[in-house]
N, C-alpha and C positions, 0 to 999 in steps of 0.2 A: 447496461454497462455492468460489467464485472463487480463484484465485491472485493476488498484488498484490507489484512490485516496489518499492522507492524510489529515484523517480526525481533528487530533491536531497536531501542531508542535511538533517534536522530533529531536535528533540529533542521528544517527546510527550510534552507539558503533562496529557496525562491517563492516563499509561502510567506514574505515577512518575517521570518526567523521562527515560524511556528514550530512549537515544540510536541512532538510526535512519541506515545510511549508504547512500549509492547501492550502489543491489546486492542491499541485504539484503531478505529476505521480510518483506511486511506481513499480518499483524500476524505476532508473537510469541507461542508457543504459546494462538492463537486465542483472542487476546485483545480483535482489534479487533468493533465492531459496525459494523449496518449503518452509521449516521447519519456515525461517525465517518470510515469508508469516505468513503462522500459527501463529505462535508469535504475530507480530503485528498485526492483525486482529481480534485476541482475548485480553483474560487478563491477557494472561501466561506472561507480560513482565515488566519493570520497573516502567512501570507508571499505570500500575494493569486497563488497559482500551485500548479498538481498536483503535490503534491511524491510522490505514488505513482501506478502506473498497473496495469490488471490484466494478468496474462500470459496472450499466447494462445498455446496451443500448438499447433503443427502436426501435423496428422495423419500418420501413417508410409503407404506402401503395406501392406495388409491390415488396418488398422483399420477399425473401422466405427464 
């Protein structure tokens, strides 16, 4: 599964009201699904903007 940071503070209305701040890992011990992914990553959601975005991480020399 993808990695997902938040990129504005929100509170999720379907997380228990969990409060979520720039920085923090989305979801919360792998709580989120996909749909809701979707949502907050795009502008389908309350505050009409990505409020998380996925991490890419860079490869090292010697990975593969």
């Amino acid at each position: 599964m993808p990695k997902y940071r938040v990129l504005k503070s929100f509170t999720d209305l379907q997380d228990d009201n969990h409060m979520y701040r720039v920085g923090d890992k989305y979801p919360r011990s792998g709580r989120g699904k996909k749909e809701r992914i979707e949502e907050l990553s795009g502008s389908d959601n309350l505050q009409k903007r990505p409020l998380i975005a996925e991490v890419v991480e860079e490869k090292k020399e010697g990975d593969k």
